[in-house]
mmJSON file of the N, C-alpha and C atoms, coordinates in Angstrom:
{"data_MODEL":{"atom_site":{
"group_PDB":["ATOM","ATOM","ATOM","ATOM","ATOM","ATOM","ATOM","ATOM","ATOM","ATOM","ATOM","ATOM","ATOM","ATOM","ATOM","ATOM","ATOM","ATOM","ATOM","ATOM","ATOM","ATOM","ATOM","ATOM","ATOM","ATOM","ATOM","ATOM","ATOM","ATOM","ATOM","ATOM","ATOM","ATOM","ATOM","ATOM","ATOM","ATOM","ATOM","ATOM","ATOM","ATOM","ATOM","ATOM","ATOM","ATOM","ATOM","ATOM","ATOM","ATOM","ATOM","ATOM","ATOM","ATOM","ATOM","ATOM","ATOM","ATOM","ATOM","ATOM","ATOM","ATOM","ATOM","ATOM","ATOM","ATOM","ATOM","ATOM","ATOM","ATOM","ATOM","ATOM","ATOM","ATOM","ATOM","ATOM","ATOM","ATOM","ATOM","ATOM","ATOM","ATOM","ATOM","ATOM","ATOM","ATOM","ATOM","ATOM","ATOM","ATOM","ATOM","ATOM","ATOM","ATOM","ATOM","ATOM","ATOM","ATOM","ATOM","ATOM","ATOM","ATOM","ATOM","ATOM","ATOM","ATOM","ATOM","ATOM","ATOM","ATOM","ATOM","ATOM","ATOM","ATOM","ATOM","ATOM","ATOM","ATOM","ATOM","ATOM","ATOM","ATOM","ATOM","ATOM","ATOM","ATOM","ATOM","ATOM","ATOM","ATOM","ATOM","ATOM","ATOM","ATOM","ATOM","ATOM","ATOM","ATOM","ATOM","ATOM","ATOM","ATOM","ATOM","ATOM","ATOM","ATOM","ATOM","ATOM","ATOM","ATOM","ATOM","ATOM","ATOM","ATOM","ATOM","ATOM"],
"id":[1,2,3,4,5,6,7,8,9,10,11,12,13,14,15,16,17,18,19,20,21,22,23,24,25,26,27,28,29,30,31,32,33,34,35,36,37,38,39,40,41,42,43,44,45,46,47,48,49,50,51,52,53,54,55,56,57,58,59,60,61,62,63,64,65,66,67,68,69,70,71,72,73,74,75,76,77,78,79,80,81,82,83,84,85,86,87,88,89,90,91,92,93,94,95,96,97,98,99,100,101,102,103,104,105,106,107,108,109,110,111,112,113,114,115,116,117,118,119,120,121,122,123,124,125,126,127,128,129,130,131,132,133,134,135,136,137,138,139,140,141,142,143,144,145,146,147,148,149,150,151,152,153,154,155,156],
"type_symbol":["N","C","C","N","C","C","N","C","C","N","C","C","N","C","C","N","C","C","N","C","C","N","C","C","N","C","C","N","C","C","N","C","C","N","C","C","N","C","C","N","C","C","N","C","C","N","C","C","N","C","C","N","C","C","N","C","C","N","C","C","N","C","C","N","C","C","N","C","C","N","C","C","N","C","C","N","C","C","N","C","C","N","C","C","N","C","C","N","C","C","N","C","C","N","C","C","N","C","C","N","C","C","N","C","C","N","C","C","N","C","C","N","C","C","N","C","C","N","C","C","N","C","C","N","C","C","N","C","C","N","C","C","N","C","C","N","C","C","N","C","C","N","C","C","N","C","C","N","C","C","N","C","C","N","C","C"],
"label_atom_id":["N","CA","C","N","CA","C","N","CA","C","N","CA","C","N","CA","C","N","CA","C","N","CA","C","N","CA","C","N","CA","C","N","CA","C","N","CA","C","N","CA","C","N","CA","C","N","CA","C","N","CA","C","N","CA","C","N","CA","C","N","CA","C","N","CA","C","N","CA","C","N","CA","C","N","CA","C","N","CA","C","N","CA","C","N","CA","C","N","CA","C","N","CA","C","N","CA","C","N","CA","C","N","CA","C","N","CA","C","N","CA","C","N","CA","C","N","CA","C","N","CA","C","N","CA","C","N","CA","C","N","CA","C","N","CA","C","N","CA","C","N","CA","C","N","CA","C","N","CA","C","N","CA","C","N","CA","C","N","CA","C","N","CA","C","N","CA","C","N","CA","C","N","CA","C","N","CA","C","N","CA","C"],
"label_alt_id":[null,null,null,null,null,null,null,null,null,null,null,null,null,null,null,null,null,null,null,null,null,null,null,null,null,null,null,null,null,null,null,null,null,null,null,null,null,null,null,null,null,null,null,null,null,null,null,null,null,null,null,null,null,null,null,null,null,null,null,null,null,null,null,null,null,null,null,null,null,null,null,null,null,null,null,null,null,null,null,null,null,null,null,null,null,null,null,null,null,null,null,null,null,null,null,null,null,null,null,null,null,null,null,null,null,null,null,null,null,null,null,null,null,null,null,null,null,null,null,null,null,null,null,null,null,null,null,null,null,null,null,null,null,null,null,null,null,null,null,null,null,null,null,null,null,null,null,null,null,null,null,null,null,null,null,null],
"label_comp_id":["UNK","UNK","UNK","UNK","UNK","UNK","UNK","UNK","UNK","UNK","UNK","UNK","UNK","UNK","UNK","UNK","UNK","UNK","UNK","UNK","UNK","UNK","UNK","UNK","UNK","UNK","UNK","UNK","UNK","UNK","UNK","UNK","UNK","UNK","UNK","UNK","UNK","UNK","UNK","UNK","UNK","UNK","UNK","UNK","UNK","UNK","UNK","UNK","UNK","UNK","UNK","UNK","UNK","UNK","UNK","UNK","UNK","UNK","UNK","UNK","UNK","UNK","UNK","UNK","UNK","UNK","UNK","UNK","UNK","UNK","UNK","UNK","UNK","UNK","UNK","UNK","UNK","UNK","UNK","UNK","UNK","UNK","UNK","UNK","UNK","UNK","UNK","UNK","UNK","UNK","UNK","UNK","UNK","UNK","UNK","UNK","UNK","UNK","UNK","UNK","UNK","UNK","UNK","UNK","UNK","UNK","UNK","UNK","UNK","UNK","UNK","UNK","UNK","UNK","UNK","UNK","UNK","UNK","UNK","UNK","UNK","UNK","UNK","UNK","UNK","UNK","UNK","UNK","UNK","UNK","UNK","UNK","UNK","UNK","UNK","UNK","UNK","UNK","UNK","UNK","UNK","UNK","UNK","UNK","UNK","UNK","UNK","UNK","UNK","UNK","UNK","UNK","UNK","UNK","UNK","UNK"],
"label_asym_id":["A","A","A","A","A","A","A","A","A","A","A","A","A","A","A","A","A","A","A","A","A","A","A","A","A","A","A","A","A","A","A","A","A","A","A","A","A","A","A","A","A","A","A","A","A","A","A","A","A","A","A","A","A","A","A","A","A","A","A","A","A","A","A","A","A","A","A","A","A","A","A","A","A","A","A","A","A","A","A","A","A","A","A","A","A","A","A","A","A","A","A","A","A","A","A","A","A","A","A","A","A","A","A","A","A","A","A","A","A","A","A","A","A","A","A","A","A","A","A","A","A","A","A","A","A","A","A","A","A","A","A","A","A","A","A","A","A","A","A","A","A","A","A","A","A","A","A","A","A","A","A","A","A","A","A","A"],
"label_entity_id":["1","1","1","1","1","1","1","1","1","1","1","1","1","1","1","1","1","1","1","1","1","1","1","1","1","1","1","1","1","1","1","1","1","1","1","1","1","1","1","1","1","1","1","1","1","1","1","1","1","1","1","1","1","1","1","1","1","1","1","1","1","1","1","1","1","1","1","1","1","1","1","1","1","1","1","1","1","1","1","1","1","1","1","1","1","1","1","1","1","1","1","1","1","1","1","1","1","1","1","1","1","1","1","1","1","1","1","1","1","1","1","1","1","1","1","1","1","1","1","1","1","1","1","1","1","1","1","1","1","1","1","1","1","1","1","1","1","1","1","1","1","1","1","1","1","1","1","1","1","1","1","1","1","1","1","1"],
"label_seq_id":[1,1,1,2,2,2,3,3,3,4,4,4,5,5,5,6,6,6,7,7,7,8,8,8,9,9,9,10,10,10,11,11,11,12,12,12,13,13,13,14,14,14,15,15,15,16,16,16,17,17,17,18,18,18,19,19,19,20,20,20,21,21,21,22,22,22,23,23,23,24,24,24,25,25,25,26,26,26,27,27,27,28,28,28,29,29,29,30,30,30,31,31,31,32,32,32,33,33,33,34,34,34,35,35,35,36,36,36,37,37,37,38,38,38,39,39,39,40,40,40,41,41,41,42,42,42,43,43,43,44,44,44,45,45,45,46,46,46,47,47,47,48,48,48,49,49,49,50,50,50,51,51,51,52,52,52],
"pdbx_PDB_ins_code":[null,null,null,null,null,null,null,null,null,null,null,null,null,null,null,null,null,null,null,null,null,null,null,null,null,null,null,null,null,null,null,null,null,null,null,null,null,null,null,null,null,null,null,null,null,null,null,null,null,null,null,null,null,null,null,null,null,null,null,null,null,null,null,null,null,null,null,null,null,null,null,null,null,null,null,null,null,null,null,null,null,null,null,null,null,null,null,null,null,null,null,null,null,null,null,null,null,null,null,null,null,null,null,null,null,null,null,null,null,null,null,null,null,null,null,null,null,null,null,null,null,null,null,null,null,null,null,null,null,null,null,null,null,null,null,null,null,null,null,null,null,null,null,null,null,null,null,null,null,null,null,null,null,null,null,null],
"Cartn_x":[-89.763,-90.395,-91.688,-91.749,-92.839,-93.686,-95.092,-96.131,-97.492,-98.185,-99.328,-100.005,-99.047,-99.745,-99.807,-100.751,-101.845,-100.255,-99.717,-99.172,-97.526,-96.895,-95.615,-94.704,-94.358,-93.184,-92.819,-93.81,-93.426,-92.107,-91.926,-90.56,-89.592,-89.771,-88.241,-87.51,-86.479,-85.52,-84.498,-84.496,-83.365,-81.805,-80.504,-79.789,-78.697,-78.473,-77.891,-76.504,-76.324,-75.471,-75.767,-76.634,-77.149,-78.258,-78.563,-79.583,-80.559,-81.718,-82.422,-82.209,-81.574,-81.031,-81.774,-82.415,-83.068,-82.92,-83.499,-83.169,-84.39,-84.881,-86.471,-86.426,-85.38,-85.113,-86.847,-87.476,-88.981,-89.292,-89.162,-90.103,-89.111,-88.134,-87.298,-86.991,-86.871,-86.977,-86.642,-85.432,-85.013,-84.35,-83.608,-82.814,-81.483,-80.799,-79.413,-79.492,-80.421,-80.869,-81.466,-81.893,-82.045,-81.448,-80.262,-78.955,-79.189,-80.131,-79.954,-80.576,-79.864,-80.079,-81.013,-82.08,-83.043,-82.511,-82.717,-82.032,-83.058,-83.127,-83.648,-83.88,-84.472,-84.538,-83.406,-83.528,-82.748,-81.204,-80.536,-79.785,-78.92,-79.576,-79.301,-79.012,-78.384,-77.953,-76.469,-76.29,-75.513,-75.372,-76.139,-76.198,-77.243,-76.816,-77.815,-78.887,-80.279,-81.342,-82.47,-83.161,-84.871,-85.721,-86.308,-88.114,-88.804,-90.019,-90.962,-92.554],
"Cartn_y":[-22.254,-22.581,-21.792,-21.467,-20.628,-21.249,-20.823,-21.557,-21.323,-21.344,-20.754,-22.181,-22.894,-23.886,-25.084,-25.875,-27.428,-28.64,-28.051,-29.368,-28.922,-28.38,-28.06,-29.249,-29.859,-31.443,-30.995,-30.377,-30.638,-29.701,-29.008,-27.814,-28.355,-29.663,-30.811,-30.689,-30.692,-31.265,-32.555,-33.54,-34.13,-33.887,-34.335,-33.741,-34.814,-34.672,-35.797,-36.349,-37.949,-38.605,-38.265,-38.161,-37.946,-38.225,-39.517,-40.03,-39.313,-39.26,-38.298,-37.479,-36.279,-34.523,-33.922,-33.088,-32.082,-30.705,-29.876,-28.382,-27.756,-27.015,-26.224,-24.498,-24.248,-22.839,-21.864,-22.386,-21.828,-21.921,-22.313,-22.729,-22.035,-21.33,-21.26,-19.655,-19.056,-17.423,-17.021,-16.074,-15.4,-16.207,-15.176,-15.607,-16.068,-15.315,-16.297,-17.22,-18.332,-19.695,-20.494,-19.745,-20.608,-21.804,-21.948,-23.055,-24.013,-24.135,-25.0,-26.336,-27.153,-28.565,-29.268,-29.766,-30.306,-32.13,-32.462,-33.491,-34.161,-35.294,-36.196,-36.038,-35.453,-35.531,-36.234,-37.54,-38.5,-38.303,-37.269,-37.524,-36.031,-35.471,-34.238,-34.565,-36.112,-35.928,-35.194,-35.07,-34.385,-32.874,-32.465,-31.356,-30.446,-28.734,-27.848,-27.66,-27.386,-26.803,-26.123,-25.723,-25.148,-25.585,-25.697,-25.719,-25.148,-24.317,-23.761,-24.455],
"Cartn_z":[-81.949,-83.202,-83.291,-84.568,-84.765,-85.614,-85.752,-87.331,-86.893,-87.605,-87.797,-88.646,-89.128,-90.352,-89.048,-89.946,-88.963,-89.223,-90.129,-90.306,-90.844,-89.239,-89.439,-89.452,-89.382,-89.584,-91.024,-92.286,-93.389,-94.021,-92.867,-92.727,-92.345,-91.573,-90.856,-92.114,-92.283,-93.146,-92.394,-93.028,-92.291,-92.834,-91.924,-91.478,-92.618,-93.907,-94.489,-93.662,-93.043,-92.85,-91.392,-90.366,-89.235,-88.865,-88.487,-88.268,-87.263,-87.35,-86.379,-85.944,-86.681,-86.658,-87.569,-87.534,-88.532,-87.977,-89.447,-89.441,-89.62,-89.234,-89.487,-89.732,-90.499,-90.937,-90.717,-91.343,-91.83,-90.25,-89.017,-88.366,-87.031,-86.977,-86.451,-86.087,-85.36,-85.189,-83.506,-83.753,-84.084,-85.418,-86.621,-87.538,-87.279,-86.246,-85.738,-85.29,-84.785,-84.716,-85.919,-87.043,-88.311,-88.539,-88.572,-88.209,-87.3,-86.061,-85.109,-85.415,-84.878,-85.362,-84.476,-84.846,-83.59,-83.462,-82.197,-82.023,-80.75,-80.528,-79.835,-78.128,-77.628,-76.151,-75.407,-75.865,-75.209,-75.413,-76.754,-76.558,-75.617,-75.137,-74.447,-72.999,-72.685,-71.564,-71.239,-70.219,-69.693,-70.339,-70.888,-71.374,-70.229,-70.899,-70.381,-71.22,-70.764,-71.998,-71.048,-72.037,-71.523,-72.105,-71.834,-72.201,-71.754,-72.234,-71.938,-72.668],
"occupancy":[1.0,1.0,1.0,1.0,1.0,1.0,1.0,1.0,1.0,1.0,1.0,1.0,1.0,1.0,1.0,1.0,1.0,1.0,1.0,1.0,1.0,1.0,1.0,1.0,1.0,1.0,1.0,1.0,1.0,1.0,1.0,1.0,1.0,1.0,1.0,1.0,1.0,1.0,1.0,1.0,1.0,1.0,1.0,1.0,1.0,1.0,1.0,1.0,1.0,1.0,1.0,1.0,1.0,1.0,1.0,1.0,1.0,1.0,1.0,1.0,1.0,1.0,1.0,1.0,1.0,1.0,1.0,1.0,1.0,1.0,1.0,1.0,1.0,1.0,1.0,1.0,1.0,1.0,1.0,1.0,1.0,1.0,1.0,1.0,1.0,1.0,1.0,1.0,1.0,1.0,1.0,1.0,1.0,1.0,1.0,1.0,1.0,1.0,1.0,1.0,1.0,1.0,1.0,1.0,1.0,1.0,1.0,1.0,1.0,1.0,1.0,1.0,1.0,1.0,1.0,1.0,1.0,1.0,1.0,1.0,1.0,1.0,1.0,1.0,1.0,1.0,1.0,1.0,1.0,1.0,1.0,1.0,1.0,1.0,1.0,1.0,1.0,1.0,1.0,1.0,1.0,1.0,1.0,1.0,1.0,1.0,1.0,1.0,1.0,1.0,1.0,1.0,1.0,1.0,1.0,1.0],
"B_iso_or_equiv":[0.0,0.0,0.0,0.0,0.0,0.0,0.0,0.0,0.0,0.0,0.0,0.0,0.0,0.0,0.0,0.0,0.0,0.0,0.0,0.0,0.0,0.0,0.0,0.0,0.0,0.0,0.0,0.0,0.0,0.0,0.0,0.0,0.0,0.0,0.0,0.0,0.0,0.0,0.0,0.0,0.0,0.0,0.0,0.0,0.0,0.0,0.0,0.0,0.0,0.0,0.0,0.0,0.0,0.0,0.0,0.0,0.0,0.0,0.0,0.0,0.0,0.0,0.0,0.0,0.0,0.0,0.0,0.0,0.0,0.0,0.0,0.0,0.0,0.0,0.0,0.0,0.0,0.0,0.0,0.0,0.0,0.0,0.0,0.0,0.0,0.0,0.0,0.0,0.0,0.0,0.0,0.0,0.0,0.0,0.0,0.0,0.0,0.0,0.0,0.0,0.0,0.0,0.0,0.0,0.0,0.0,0.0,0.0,0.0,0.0,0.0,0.0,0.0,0.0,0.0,0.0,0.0,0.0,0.0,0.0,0.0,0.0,0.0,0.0,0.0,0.0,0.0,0.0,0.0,0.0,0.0,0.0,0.0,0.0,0.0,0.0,0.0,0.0,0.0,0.0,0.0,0.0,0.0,0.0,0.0,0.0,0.0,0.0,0.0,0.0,0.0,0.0,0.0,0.0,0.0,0.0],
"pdbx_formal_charge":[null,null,null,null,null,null,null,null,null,null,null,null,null,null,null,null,null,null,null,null,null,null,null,null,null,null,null,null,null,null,null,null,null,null,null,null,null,null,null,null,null,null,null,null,null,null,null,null,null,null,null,null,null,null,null,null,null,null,null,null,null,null,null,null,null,null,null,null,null,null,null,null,null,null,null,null,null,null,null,null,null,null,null,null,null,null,null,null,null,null,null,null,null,null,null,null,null,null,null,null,null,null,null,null,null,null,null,null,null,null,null,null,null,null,null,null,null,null,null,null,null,null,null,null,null,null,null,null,null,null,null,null,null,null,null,null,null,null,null,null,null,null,null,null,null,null,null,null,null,null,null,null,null,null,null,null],
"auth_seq_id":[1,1,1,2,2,2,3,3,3,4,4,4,5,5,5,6,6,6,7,7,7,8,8,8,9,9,9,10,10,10,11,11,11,12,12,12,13,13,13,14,14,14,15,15,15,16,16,16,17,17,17,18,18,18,19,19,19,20,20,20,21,21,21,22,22,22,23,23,23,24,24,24,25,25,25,26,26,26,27,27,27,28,28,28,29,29,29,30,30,30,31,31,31,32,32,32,33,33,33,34,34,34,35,35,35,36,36,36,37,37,37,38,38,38,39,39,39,40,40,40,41,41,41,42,42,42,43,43,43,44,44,44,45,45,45,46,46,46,47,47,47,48,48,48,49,49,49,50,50,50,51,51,51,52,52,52],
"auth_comp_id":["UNK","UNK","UNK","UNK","UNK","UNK","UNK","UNK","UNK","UNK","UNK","UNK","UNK","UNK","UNK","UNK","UNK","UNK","UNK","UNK","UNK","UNK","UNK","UNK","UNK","UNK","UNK","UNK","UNK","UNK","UNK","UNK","UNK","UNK","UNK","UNK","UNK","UNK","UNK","UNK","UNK","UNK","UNK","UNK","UNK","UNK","UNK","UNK","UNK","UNK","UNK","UNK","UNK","UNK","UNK","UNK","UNK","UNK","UNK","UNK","UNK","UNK","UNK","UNK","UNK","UNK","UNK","UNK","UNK","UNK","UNK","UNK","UNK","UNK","UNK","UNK","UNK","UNK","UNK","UNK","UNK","UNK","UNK","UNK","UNK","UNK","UNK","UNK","UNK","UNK","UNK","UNK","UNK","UNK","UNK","UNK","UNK","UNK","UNK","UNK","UNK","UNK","UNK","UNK","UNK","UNK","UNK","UNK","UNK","UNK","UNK","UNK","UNK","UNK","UNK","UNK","UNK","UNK","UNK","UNK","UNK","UNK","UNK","UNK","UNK","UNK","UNK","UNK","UNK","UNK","UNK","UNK","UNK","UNK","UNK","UNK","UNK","UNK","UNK","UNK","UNK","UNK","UNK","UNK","UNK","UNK","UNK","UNK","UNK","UNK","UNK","UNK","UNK","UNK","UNK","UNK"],
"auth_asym_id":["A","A","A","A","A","A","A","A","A","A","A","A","A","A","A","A","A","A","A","A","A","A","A","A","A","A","A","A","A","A","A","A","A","A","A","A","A","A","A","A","A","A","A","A","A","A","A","A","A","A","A","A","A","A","A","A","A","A","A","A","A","A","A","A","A","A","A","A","A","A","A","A","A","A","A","A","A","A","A","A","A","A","A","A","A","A","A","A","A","A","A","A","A","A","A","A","A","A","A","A","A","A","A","A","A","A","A","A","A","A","A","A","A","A","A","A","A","A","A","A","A","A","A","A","A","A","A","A","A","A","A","A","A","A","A","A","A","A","A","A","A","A","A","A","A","A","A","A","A","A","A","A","A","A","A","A"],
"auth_atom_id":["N","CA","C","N","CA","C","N","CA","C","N","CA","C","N","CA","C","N","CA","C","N","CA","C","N","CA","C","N","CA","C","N","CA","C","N","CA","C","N","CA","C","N","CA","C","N","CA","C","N","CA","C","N","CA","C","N","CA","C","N","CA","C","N","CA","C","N","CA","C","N","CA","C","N","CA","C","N","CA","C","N","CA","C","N","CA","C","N","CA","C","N","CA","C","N","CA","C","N","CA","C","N","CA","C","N","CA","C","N","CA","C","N","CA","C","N","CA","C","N","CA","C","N","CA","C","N","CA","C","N","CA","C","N","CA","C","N","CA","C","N","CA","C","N","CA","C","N","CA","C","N","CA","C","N","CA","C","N","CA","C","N","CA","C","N","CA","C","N","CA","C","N","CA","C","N","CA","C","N","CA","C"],
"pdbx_PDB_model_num":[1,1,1,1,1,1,1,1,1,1,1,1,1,1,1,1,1,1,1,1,1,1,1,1,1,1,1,1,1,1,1,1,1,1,1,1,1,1,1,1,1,1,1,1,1,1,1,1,1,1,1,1,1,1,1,1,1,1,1,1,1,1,1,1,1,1,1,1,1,1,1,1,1,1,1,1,1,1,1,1,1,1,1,1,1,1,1,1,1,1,1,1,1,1,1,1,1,1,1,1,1,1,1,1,1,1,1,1,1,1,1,1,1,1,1,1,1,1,1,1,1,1,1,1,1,1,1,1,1,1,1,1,1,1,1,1,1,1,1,1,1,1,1,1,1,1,1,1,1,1,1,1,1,1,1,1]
}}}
């Protein structure tokens, strides 16, 4: 995620009929990840990920 602005959340979109899924096109870079759906910590078990 990228931004420069104090008050990025206002780029969340939520995810209609998906409770706590959103999309942050504006906030989001490279452009072939525009699409990615942000989703809850908690529910990334058994999954792989990163953080930095």
């Amino acid at each position: 995620m990228v931004s420069n602005q104090s008050d990025p959340e206002k780029y969340l979109k939520p995810v209609a009929g998906k409770p706590q899924i959103f999309l942050a096109p504006e906030l989001i870079s490279p452009a072939k990840f525009k699409n990615m759906k942000l989703i809850p910590f908690y529910k990334l078990h058994d999954a792989r990920y990163m953080t930095y």
